[in-house]
DRENPA-3360 file (N, C-alpha, C; in nm, 2 decimals, always signed):
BEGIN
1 = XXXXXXXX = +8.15/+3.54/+0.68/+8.29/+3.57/+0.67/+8.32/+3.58/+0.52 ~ +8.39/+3.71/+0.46/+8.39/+3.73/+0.34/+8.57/+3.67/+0.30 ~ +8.55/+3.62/+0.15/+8.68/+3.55/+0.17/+8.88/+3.64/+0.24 ~ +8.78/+3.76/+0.25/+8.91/+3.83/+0.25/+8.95/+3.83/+0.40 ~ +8.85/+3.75/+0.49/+8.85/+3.78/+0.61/+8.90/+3.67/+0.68 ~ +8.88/+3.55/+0.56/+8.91/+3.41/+0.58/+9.09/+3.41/+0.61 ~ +9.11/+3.29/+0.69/+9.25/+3.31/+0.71/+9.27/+3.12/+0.74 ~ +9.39/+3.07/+0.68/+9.42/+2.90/+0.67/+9.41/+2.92/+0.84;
9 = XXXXXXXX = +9.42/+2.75/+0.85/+9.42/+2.70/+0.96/+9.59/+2.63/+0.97 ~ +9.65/+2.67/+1.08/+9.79/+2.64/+1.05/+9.82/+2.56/+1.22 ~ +9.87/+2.48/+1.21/+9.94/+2.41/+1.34/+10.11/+2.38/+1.31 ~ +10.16/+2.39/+1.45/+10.34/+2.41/+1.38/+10.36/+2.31/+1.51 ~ +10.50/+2.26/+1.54/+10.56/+2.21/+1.62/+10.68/+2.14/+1.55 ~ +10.77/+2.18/+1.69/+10.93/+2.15/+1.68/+11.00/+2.04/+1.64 ~ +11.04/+2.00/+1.53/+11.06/+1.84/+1.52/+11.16/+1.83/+1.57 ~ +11.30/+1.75/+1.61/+11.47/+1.74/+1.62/+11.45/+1.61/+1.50;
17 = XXXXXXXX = +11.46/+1.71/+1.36/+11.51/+1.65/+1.26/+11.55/+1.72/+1.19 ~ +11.58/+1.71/+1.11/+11.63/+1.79/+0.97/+11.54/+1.80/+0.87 ~ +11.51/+1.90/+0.81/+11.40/+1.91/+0.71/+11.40/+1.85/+0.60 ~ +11.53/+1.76/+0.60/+11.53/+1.69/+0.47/+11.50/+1.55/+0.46 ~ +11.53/+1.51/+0.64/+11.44/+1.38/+0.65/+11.28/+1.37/+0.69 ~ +11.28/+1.48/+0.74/+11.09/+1.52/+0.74/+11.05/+1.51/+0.61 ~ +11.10/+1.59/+0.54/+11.06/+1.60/+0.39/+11.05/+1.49/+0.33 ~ +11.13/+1.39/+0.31/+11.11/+1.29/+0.28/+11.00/+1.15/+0.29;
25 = XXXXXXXX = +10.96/+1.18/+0.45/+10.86/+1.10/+0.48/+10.74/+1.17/+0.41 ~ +10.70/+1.31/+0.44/+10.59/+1.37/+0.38/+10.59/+1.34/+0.23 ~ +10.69/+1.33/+0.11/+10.67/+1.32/+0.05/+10.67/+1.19/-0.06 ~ +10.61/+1.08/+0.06/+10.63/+0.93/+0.03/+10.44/+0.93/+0.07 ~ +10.40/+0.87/-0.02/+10.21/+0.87/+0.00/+10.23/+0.72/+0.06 ~ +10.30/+0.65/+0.08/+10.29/+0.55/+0.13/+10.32/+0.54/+0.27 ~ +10.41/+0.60/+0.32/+10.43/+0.69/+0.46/+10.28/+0.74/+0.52 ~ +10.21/+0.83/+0.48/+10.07/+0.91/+0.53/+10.02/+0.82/+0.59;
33 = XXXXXXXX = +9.99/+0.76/+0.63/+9.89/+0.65/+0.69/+9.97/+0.65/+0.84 ~ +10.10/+0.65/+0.83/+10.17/+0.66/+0.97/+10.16/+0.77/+1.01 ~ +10.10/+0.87/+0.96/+10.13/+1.04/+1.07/+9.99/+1.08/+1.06 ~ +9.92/+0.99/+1.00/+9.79/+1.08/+0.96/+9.70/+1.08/+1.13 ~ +9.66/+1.19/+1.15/+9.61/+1.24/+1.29/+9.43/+1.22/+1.27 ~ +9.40/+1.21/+1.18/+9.24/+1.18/+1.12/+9.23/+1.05/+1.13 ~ +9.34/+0.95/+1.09/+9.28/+0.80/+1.11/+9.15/+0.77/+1.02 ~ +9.18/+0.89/+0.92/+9.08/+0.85/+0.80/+9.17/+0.78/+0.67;
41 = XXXXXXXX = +9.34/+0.77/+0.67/+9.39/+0.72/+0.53/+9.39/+0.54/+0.62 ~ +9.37/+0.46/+0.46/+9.35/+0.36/+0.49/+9.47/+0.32/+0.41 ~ +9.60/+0.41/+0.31/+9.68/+0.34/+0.27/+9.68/+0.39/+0.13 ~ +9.81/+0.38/+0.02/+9.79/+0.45/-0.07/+9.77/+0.38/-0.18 ~ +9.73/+0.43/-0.25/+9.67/+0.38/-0.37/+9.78/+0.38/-0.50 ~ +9.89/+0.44/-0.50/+10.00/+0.49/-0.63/+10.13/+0.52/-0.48 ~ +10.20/+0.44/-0.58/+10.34/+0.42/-0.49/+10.46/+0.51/-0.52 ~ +10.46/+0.55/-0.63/+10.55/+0.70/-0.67/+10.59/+0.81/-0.55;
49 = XXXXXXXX = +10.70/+0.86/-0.52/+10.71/+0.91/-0.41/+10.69/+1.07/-0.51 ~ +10.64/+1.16/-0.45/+10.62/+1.29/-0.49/+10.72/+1.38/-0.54 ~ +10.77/+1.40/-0.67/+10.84/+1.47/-0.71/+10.83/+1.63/-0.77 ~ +10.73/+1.66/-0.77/+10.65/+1.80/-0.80/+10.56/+1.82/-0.83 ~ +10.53/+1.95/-0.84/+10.41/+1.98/-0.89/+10.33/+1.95/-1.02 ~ +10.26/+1.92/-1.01/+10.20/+1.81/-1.13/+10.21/+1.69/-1.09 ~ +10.21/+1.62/-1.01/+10.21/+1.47/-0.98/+10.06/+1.48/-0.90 ~ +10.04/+1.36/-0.91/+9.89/+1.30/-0.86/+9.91/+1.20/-0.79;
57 = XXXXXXXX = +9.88/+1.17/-0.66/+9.91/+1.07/-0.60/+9.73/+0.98/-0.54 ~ +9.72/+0.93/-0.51/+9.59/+0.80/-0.48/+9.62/+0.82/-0.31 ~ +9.48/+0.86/-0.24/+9.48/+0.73/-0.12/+9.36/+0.70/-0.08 ~ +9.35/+0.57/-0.06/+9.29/+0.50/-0.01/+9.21/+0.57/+0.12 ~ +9.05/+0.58/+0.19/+8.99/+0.68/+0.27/+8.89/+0.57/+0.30 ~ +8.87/+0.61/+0.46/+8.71/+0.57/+0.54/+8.69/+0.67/+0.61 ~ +8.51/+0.72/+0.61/+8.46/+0.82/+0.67/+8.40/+0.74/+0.70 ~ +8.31/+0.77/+0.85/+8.21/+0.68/+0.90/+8.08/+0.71/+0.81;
65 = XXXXXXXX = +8.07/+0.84/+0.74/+7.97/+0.88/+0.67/+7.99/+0.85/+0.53 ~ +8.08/+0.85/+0.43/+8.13/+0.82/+0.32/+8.14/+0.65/+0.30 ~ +8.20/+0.60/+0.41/+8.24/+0.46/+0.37/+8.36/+0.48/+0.33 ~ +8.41/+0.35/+0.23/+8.53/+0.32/+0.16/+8.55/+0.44/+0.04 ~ +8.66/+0.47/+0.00/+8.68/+0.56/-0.12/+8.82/+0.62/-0.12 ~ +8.81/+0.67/-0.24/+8.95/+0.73/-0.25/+8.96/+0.83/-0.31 ~ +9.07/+0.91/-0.28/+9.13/+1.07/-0.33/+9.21/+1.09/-0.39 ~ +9.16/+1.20/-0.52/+9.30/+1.21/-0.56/+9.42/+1.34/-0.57;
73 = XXXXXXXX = +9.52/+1.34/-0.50/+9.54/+1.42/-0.44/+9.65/+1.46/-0.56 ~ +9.64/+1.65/-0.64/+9.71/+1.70/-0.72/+9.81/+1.78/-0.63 ~ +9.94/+1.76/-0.66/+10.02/+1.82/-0.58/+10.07/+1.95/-0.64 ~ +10.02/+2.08/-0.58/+10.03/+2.21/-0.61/+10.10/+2.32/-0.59 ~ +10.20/+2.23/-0.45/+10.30/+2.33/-0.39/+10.44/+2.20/-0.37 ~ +10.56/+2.26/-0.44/+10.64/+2.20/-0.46/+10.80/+2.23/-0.41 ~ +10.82/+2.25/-0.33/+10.98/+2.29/-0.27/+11.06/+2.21/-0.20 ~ +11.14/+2.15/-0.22/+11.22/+2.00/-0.16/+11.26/+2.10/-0.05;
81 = XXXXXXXX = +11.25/+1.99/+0.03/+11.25/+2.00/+0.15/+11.24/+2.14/+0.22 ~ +11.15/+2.20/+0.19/+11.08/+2.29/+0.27/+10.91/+2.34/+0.25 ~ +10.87/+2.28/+0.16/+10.75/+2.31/+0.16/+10.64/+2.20/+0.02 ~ +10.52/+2.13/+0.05/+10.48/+2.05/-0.06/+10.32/+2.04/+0.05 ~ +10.28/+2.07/-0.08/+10.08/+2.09/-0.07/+10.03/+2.01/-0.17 ~ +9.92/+1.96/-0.14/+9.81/+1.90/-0.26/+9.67/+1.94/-0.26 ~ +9.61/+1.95/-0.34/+9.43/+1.96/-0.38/+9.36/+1.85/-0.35 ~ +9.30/+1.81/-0.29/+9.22/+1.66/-0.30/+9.08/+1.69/-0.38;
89 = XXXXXXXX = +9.13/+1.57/-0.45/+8.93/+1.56/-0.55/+8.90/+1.40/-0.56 ~ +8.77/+1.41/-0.52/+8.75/+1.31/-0.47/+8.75/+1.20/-0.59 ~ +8.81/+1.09/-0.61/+8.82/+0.96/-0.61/+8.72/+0.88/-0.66 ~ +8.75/+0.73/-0.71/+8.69/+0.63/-0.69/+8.65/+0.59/-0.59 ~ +8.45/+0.57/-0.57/+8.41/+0.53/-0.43/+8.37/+0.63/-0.39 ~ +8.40/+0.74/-0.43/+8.33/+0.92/-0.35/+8.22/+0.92/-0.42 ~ +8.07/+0.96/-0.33/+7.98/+1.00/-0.42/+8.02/+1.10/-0.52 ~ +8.08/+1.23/-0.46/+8.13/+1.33/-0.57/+8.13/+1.30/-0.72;
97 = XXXXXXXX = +8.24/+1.16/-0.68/+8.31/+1.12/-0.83/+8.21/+1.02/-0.90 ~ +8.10/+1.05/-0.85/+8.00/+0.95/-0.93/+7.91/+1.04/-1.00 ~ +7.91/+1.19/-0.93/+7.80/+1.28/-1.01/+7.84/+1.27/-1.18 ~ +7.76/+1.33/-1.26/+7.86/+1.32/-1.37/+7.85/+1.48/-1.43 ~ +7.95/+1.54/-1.45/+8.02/+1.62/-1.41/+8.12/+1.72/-1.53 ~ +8.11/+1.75/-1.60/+8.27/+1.84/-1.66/+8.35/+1.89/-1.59 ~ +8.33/+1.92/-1.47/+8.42/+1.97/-1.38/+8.48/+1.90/-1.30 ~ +8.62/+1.91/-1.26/+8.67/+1.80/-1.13/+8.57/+1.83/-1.04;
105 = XXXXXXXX = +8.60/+1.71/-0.92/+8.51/+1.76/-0.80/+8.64/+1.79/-0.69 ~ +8.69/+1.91/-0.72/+8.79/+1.95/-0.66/+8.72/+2.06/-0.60 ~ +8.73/+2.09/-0.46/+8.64/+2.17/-0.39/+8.68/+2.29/-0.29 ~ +8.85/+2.30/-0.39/+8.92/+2.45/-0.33/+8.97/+2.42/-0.18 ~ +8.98/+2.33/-0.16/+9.07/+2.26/+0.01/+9.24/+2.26/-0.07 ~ +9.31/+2.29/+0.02/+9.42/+2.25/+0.00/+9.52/+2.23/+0.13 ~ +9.57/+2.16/+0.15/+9.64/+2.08/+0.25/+9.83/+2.09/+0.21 ~ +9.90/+2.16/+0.30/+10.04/+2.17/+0.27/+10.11/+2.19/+0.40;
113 = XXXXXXXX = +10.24/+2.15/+0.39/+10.31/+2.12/+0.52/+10.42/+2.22/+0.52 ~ +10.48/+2.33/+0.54/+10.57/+2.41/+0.58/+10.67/+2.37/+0.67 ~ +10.87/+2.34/+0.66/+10.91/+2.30/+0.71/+11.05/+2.42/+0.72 ~ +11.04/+2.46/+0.84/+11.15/+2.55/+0.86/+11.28/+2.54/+0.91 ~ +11.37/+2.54/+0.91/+11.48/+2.45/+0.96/+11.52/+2.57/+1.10 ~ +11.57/+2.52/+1.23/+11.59/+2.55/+1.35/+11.66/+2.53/+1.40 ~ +11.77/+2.56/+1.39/+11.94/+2.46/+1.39/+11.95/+2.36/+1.32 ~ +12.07/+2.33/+1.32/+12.11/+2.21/+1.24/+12.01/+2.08/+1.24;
121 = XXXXXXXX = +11.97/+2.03/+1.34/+11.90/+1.93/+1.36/+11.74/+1.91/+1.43 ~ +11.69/+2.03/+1.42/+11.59/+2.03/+1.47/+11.47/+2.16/+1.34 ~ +11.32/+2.11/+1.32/+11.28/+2.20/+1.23/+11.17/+2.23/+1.26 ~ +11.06/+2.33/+1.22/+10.94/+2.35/+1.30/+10.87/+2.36/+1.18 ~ +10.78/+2.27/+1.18/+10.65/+2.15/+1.08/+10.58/+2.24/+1.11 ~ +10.47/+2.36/+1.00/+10.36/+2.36/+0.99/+10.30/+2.33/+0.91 ~ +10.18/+2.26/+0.97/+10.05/+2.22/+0.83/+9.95/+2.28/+0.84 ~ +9.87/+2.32/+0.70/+9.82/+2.44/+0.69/+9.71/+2.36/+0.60;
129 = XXXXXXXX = +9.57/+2.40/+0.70/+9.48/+2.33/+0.59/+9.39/+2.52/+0.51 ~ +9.39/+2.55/+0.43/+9.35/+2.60/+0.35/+9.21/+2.58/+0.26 ~ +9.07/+2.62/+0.32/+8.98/+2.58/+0.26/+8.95/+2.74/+0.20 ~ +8.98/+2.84/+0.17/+8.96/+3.01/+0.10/+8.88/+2.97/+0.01 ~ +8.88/+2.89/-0.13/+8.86/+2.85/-0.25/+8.72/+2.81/-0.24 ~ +8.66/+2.71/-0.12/+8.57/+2.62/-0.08/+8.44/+2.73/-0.09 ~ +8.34/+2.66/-0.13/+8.21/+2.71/-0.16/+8.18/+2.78/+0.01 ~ +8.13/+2.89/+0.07/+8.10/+2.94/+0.18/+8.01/+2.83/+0.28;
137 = XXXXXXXX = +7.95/+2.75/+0.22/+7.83/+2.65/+0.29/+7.97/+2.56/+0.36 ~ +8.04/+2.49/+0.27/+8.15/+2.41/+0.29/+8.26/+2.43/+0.42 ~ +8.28/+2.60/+0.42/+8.36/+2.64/+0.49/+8.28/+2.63/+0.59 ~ +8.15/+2.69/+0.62/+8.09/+2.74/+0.73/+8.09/+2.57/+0.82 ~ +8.01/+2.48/+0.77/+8.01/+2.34/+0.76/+8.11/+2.28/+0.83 ~ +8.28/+2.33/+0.82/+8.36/+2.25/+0.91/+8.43/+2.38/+0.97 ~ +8.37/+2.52/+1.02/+8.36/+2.62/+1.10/+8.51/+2.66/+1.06 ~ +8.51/+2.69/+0.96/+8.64/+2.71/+0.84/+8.77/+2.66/+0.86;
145 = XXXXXXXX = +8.78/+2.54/+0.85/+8.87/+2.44/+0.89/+8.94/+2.44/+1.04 ~ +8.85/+2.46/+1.11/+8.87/+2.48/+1.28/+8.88/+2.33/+1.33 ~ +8.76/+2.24/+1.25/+8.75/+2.12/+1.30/+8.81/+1.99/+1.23 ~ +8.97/+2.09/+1.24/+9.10/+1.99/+1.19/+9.20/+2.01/+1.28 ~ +9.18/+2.14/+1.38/+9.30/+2.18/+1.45/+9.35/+2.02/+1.52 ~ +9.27/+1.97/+1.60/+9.28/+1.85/+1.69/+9.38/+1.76/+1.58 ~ +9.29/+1.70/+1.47/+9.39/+1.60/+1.39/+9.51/+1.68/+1.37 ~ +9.48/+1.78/+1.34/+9.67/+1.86/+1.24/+9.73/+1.85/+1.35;
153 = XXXXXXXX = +9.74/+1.83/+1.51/+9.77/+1.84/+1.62/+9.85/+1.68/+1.63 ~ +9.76/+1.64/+1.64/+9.80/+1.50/+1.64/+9.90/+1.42/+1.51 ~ +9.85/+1.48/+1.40/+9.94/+1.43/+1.30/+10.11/+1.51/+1.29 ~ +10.10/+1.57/+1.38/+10.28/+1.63/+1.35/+10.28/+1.56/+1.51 ~ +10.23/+1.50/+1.55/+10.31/+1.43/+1.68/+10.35/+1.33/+1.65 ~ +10.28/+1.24/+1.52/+10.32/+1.16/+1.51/+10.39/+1.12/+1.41 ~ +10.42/+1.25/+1.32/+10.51/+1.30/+1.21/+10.69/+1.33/+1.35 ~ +10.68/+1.36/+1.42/+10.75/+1.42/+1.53/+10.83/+1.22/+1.59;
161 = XXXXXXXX = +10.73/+1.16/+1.62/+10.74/+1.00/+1.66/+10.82/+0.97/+1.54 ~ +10.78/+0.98/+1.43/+10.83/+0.90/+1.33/+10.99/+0.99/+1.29 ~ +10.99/+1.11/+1.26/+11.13/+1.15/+1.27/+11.20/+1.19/+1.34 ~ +11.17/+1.24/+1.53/+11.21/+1.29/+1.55/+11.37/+1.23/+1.65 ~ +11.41/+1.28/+1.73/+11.54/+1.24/+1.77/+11.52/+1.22/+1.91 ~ +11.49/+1.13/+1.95/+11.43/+1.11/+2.08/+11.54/+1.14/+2.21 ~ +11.69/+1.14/+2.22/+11.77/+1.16/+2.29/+11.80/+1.30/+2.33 ~ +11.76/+1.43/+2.22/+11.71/+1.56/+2.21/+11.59/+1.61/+2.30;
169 = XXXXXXX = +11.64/+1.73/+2.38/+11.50/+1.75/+2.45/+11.49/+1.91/+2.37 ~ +11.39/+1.95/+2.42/+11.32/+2.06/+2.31/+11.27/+2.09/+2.22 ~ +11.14/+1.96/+2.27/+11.00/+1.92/+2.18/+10.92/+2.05/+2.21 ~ +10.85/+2.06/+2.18/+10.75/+2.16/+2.22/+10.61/+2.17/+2.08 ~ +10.51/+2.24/+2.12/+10.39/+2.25/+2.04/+10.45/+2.44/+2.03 ~ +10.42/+2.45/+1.93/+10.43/+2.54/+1.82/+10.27/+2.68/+1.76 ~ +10.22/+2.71/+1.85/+10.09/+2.76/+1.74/+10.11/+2.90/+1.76;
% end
């Protein structure tokens, strides 16, 4: 697959909240551990809540293959309350960050949440994992971010649990 052929991997679903209280939890790294659908964040590392692009936030990571480690995640896409992305490069505790290196070990992934507002009180969350950048072996390797659909699935459900308005009906999955 040639990069031009390549296309992100995007999962959406309806929240009944407002995009500015979605936004807000997304943009707290101390929050992530509650929505995260991977059950790979172990907690953040830098407590600063995200204010734009250029900020760097820490989190804490377990792979069954990796072990303990952490990421550091450059925040690259920036729009209050409608849209905020980051780069992850791997961390303290990543083999990556042990090679030694002149280059970041930033590996062209990028991870961003899209928040559209749908009446007053209700918004439709997509997350959008983006590996284009990623070396071809990389892509091919996680079948070009195909084998995130399930987590990105599960993490706006429980992005959805955490803000949504439970007395509102007109939940629904979104793809």
């Amino acid at each position: 697959m040639t990069d031009d052929e390549y296309q992100p991997v995007a999962v959406s679903r309806r929240i009944c909240a407002p995009a500015h209280e979605i936004f807000q939890v997304l943009a707290n790294p101390a929050r992530h551990p509650e929505f995260d659908g991977s059950e790979s964040l172990r907690g953040a590392g830098s407590t600063a809540v995200i204010s734009g692009v250029g900020d760097v936030f820490v989190m804490r990571m377990y792979f069954s293959h990796l072990g303990d480690y952490e990421m550091n995640n450059h925040v690259v896409e920036y729009e209050r309350d409608r849209r905020i992305g980051w780069e992850p490069e791997a961390g303290r505790g990543h083999p990556d960050a042990a090679q030694a290196s002149p280059e970041p070990a930033r590996w062209g992934h990028r991870w961003s949440y899209q928040l559209t507002p749908d009446g007053p009180d209700a918004t439709i969350v997509t997350e959008i994992y983006d590996c284009s950048r990623a070396p071809e072996k990389e892509r091919a390797g996680m079948d070009n971010g195909k084998i995130w659909v399930e987590s990105m699935a599960r993490t706006l459900e429980r992005l959805d649990t955490l803000c949504g308005k439970v007395d509102q009906p007109g939940i629904q999955d979104v793809s």
